[in-house]
Residue frames as qw, qx, qy, qz and C-alpha x, y, z in Angstrom:
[[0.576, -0.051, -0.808, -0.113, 37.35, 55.77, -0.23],
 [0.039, -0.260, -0.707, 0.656, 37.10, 56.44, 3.76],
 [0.347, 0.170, 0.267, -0.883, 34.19, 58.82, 3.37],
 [0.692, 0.084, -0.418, -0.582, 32.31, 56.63, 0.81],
 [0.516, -0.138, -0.828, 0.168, 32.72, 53.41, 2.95],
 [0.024, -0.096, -0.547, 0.831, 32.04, 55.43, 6.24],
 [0.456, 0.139, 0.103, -0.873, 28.74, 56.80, 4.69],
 [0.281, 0.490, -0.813, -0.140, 27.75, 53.85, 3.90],
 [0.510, -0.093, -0.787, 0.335, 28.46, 51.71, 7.01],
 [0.331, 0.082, 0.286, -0.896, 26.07, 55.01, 8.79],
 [0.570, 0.091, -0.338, -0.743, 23.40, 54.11, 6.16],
 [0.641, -0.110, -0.733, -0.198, 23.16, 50.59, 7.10],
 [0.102, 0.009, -0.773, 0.626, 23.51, 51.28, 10.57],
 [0.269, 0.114, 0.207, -0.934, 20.83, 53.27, 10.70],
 [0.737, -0.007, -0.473, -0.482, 18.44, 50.76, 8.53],
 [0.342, 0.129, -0.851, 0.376, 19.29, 48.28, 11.44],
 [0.023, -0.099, -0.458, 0.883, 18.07, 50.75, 14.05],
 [0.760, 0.106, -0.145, -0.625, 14.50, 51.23, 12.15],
 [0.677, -0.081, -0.665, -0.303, 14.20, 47.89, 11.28],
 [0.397, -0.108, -0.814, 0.409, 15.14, 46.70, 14.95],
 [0.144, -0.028, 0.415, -0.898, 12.83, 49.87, 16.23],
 [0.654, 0.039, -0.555, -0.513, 10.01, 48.74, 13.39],
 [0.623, -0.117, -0.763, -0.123, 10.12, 45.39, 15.38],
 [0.690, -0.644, -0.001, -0.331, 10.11, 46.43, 18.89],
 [0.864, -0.189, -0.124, 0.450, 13.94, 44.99, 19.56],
 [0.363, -0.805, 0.209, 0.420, 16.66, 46.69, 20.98],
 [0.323, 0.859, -0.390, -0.081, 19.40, 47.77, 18.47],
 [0.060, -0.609, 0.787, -0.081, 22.08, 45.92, 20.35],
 [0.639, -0.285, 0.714, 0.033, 20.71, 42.46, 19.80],
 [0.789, 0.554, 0.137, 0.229, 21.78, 42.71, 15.59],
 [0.451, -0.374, 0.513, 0.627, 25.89, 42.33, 14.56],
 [0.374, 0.787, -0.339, -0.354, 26.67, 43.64, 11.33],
 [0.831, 0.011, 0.465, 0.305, 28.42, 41.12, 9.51],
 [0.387, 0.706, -0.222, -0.550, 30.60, 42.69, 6.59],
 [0.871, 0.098, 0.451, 0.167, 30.89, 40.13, 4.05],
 [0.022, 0.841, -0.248, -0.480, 33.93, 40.60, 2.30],
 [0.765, 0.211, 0.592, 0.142, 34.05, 38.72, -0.16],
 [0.486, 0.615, 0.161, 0.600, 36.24, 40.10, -3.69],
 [0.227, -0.969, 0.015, -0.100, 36.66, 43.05, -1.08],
 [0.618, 0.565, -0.334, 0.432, 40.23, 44.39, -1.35],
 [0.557, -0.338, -0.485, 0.584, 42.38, 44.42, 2.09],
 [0.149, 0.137, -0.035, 0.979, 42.29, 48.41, 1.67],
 [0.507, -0.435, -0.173, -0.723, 38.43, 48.86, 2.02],
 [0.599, -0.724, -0.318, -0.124, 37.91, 46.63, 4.78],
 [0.456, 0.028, -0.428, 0.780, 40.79, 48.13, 6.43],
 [0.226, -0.323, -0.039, -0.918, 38.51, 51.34, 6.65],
 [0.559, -0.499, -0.135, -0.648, 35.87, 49.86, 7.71],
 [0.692, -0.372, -0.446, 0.429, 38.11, 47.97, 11.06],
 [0.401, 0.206, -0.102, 0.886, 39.23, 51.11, 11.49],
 [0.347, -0.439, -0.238, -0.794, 35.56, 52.66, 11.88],
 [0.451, -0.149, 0.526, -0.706, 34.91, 50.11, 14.59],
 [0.877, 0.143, 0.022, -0.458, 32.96, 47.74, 12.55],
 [0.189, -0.493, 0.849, -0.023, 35.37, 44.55, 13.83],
 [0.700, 0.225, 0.602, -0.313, 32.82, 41.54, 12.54],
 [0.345, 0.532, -0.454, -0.625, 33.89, 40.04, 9.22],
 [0.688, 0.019, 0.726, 0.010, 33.90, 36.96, 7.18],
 [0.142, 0.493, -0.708, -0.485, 34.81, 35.20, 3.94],
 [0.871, 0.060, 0.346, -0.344, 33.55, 32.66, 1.87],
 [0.894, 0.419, -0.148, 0.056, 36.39, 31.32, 0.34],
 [0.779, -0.578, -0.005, 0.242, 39.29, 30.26, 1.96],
 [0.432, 0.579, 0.053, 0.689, 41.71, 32.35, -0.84],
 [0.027, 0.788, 0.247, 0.563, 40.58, 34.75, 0.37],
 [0.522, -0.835, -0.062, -0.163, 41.52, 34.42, 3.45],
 [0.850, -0.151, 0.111, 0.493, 44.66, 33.63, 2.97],
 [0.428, 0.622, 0.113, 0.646, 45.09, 36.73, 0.50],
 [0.318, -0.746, -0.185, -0.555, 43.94, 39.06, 2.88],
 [0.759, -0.561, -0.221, 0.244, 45.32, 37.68, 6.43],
 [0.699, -0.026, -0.147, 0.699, 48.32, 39.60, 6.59],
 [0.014, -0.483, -0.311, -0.818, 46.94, 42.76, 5.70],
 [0.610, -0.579, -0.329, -0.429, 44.25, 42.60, 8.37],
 [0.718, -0.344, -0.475, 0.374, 46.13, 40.73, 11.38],
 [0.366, 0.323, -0.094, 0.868, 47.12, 43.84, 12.65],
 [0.480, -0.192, 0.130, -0.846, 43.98, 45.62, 13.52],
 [0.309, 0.013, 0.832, -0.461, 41.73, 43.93, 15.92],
 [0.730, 0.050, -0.246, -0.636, 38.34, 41.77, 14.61],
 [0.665, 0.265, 0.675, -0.177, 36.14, 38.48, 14.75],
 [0.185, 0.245, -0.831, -0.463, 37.00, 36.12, 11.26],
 [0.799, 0.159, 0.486, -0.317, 33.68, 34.09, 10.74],
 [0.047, 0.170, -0.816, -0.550, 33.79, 31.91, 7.40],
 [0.601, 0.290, 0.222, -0.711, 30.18, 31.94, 5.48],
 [0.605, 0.522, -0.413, -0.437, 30.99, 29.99, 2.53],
 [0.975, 0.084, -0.085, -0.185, 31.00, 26.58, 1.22],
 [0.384, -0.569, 0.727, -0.021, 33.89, 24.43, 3.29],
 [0.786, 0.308, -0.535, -0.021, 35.29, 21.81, 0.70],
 [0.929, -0.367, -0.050, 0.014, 37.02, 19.10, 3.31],
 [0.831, 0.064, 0.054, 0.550, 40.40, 19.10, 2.10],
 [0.260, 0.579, -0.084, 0.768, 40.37, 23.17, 2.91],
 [0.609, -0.671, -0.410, -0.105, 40.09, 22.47, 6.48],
 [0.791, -0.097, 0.044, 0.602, 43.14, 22.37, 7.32],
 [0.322, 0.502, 0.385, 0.704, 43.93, 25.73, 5.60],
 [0.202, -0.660, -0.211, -0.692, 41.30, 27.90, 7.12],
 [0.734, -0.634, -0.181, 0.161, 42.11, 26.90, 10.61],
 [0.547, 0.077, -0.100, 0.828, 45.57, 28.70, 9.99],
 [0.107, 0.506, 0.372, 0.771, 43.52, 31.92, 9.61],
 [0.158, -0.086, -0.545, 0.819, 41.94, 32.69, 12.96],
 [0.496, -0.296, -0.556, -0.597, 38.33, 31.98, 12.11],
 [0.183, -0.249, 0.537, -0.785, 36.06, 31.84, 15.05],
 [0.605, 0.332, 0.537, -0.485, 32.90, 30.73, 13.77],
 [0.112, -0.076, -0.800, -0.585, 32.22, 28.49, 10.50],
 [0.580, 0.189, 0.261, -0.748, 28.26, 29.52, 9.82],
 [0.645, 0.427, -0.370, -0.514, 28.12, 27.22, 7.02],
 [0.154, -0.197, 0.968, -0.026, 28.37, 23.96, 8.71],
 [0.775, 0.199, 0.039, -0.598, 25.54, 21.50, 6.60],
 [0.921, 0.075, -0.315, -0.216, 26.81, 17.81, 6.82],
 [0.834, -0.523, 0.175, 0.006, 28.00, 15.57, 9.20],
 [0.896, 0.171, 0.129, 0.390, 31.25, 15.15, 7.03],
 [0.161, 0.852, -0.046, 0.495, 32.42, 18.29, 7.33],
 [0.371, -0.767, 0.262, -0.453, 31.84, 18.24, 10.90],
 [0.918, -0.375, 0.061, 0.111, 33.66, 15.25, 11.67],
 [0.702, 0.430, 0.056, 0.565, 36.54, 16.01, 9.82],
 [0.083, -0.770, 0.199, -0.600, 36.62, 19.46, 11.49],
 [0.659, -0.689, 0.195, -0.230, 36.26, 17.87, 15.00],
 [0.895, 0.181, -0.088, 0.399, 39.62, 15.52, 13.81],
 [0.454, 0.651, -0.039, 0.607, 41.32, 18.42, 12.85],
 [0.313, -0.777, 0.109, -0.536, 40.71, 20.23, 15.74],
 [0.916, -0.392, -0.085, 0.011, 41.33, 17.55, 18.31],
 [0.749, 0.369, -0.094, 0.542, 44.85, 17.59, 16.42],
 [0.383, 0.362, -0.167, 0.833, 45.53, 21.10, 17.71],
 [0.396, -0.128, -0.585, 0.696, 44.15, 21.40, 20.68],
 [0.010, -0.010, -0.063, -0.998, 41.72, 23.59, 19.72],
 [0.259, 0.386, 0.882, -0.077, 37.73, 24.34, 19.39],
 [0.034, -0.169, 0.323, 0.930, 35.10, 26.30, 17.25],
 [0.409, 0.388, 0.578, -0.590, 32.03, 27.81, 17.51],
 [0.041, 0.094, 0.793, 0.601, 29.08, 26.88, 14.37],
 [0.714, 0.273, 0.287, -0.577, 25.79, 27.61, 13.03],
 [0.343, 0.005, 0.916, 0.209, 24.02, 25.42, 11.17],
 [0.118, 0.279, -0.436, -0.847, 23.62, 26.00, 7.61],
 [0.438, 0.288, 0.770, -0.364, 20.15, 25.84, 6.61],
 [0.051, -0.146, -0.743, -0.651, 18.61, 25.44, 2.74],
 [0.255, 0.523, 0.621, -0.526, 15.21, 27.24, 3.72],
 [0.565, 0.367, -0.165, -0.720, 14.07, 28.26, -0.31],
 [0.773, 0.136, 0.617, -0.059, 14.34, 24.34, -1.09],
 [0.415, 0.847, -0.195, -0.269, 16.32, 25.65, -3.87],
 [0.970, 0.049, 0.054, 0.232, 18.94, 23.05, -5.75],
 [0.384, 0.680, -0.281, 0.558, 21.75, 26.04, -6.09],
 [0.260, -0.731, 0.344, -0.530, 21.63, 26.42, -2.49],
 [0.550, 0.146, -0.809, 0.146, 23.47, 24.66, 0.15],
 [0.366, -0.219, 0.600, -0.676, 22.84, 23.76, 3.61],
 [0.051, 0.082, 0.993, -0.071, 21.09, 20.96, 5.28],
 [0.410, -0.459, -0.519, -0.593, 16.82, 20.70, 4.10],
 [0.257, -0.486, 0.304, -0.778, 14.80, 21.98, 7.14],
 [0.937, -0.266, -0.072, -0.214, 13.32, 18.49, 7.93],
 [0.812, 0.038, -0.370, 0.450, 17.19, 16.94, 8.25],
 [0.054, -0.645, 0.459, -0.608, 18.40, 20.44, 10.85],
 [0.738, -0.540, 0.078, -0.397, 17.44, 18.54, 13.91],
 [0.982, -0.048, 0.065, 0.173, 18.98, 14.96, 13.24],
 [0.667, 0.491, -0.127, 0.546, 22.44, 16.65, 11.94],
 [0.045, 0.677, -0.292, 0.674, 22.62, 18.73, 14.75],
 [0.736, -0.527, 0.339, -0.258, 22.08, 16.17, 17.37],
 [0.933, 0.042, -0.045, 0.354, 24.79, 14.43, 15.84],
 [0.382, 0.656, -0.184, 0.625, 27.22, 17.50, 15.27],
 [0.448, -0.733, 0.286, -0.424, 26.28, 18.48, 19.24],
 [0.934, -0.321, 0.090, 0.124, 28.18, 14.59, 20.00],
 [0.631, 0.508, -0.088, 0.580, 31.34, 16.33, 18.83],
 [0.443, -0.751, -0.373, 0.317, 32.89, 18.04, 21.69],
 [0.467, 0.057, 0.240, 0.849, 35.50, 19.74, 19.68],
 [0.024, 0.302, 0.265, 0.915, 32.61, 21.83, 18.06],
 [0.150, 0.397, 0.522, -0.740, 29.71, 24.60, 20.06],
 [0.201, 0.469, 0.557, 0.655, 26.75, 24.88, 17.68],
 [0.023, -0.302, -0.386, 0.871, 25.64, 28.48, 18.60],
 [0.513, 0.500, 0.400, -0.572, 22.43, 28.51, 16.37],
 [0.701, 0.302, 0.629, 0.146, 21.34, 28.56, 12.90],
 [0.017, -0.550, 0.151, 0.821, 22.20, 30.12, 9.60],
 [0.564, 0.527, 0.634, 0.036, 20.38, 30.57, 5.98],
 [0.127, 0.012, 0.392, 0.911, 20.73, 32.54, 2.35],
 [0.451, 0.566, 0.355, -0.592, 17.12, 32.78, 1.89],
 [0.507, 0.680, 0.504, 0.166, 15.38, 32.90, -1.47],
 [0.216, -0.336, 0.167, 0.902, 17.73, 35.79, -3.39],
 [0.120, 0.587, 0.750, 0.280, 14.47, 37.41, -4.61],
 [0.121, -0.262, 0.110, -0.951, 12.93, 41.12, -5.02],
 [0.481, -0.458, -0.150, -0.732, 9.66, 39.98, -3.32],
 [0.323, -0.498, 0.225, -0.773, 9.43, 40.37, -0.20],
 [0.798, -0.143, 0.221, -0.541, 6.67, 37.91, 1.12],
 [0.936, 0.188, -0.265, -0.136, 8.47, 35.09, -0.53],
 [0.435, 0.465, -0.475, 0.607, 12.08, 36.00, 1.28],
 [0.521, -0.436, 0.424, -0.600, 10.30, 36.59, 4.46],
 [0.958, -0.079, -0.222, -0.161, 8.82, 32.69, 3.99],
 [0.739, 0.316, -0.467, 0.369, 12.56, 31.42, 4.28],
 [0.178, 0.457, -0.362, 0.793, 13.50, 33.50, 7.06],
 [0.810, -0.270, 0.108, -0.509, 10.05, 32.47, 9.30],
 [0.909, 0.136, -0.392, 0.041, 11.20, 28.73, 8.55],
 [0.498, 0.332, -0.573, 0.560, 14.62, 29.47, 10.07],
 [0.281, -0.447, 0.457, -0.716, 12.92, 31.15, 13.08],
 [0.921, -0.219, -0.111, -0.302, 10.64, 28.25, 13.63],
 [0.919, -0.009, -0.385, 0.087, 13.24, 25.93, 13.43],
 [0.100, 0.466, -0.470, 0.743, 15.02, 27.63, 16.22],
 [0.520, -0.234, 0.532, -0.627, 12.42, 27.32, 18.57],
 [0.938, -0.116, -0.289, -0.150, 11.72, 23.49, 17.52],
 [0.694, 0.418, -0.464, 0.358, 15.37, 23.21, 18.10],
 [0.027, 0.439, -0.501, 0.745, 15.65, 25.31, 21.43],
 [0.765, -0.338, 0.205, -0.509, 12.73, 23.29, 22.98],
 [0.898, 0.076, -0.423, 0.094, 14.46, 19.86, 22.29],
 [0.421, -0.818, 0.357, -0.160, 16.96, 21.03, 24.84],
 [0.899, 0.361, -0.184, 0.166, 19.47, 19.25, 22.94],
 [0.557, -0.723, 0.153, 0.379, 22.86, 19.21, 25.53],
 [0.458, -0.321, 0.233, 0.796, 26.18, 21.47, 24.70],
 [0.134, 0.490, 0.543, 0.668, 23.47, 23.27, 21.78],
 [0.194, 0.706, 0.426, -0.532, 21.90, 26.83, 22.00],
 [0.248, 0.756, 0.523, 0.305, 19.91, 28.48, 19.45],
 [0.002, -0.877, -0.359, 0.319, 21.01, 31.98, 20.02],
 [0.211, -0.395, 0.542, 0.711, 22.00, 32.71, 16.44],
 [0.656, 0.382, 0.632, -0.154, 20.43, 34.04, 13.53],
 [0.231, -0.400, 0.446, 0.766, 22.28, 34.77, 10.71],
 [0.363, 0.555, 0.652, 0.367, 20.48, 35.56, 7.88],
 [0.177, 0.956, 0.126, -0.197, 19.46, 38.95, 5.81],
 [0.472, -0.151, 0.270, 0.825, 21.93, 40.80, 3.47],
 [0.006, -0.112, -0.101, 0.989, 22.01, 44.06, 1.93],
 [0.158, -0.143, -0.631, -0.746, 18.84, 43.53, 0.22],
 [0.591, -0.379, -0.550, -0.454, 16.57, 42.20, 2.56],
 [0.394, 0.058, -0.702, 0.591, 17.97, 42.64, 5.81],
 [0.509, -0.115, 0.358, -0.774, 14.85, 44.88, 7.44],
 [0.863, -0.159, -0.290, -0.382, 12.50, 41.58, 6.28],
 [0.700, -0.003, -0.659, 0.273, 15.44, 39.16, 8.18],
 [0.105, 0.055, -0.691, 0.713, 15.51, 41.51, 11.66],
 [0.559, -0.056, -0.218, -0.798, 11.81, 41.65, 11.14],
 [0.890, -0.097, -0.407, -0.182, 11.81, 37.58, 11.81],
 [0.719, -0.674, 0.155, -0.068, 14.21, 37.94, 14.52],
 [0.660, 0.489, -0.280, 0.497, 18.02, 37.94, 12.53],
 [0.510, -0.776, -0.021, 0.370, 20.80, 38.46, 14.97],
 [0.337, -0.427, 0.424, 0.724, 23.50, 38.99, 12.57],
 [0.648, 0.735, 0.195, -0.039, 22.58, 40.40, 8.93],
 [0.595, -0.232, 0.429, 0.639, 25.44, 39.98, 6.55],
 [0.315, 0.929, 0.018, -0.194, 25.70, 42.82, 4.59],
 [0.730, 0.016, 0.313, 0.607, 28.52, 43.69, 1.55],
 [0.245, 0.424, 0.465, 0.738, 27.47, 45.37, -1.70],
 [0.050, -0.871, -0.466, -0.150, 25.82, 48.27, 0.39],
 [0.365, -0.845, 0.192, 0.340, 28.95, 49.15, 2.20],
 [0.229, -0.654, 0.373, 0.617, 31.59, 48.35, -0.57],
 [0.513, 0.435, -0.368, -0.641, 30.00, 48.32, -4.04],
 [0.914, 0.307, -0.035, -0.263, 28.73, 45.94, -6.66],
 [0.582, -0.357, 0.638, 0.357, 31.31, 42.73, -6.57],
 [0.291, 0.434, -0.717, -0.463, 32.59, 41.85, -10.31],
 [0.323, -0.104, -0.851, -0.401, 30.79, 38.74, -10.11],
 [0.316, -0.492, 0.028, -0.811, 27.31, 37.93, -8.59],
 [0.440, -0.430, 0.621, -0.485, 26.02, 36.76, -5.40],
 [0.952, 0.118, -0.034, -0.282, 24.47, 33.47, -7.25],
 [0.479, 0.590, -0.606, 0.235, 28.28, 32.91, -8.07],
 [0.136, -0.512, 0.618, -0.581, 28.71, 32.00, -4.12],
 [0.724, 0.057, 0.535, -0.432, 25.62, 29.40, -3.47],
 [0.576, 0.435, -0.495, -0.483, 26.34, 27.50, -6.69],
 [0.636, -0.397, 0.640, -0.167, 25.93, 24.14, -5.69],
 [0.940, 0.264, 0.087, 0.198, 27.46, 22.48, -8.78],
 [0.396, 0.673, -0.562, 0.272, 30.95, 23.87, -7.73],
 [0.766, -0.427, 0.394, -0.275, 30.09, 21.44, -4.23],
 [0.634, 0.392, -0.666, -0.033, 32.60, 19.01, -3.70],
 [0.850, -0.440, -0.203, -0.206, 31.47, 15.97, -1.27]]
């Protein structure tokens, strides 16, 4: 299991590196994300172990299953996945750093409660719906602005830029579209000079399409199923947005 995760977590490095050489960026300004979703505590043990210290969940089970196991070895908990309200609570036990997957002002107020409660704060992107797809969540690219100059009147929470799924598609040119959108709306966003907000986050790309997402200027590409196989169910399963509860 080490050597097949290890080779792997090479292979994707190394598609990073091209893609980031391809564009004319430095290596070091894409993170790996492993997204471990259905991933058992044993495989990503291997790959904290390798060095690769950037994870995240999209279901707050999961992070509960899995926290003991892990707390040990050093890393950075993001949470990618749809945040129901009433599992706020919850996932704030867990030593999450960053929720990418903030996309409505009810969330974030409710987080910035919580938080007040304990003293505490927590950095966000803001979850963007760039295929204009009903399965997918996040806020439509004409509402990012207005939701994030409300979310930035929350002092509790830092929005450090923007995330997106993209169009889960084999072509190319149509997955790039989504991924352009997001970059634009960075730089609409970073010229508003909106106070306690910067833009220097882009999460987007996984395993599939991650050279087209550092290609548009991804900082983090969340990658799984390249480093620890095909999950038992699929990635639609995750963006379903009739399991969304308001």
């Amino acid at each position: 299991m080490s050597e097949e995760i290890g080779q792997h977590l090479r292979e994707i490095n190394n598609r990073i590196m091209q893609a980031c050489s391809k564009s004319g960026r430095s290596s070091d300004s894409v993170k790996l994300l492993l997204a471990t979703k259905t991933v058992p505590a044993d495989r990503i043990r291997v790959a904290l172990e390798a060095g690769y210290t950037l994870i995240a969940e999209n279901k707050v089970q999961e992070l509960k299953e899995k926290y003991d196991a892990l707390k040990t070895i050093p890393h950075e908990n993001h949470f990618i996945g749809h945040l129901q309200t009433n599992k706020i609570k919850d996932l704030l036990k867990y030593e999450v750093t960053c929720i990418q997957s903030m996309d409505r002002l009810e969330l974030a107020e409710k987080l910035h409660q919580r938080l007040l409660l304990e003293n505490r704060q927590m950095d966000v992107l803001i979850q963007v719906n760039t295929s204009g797809e009903e399965s997918k969540f996040g806020v439509l690219p004409e509402g990012a602005m207005e939701l994030i100059e409300k979310v930035s009147r929350l002092d509790t929470l830092h929005i450090k830029g923007l995330m997106t799924i993209g169009l889960l598609s084999a072509e190319t040119e149509k997955v790039r579209a989504c991924f352009h959108l997001l970059k634009s709306l960075q730089q609409q966003i970073s010229a508003a000079a909106i106070p306690g907000v910067t833009m220097q986050e882009l999460s987007m790309g996984m395993s599939g399409d991650l050279e087209t997402a550092i290609e548009e200027g991804a900082t983090i590409v969340r990658v799984g199923t390249a480093i620890f196989g095909q999950r038992p169910t699929p990635d639609s399963y995750y963006w379903d947005e009739s399991t969304k509860v308001k």
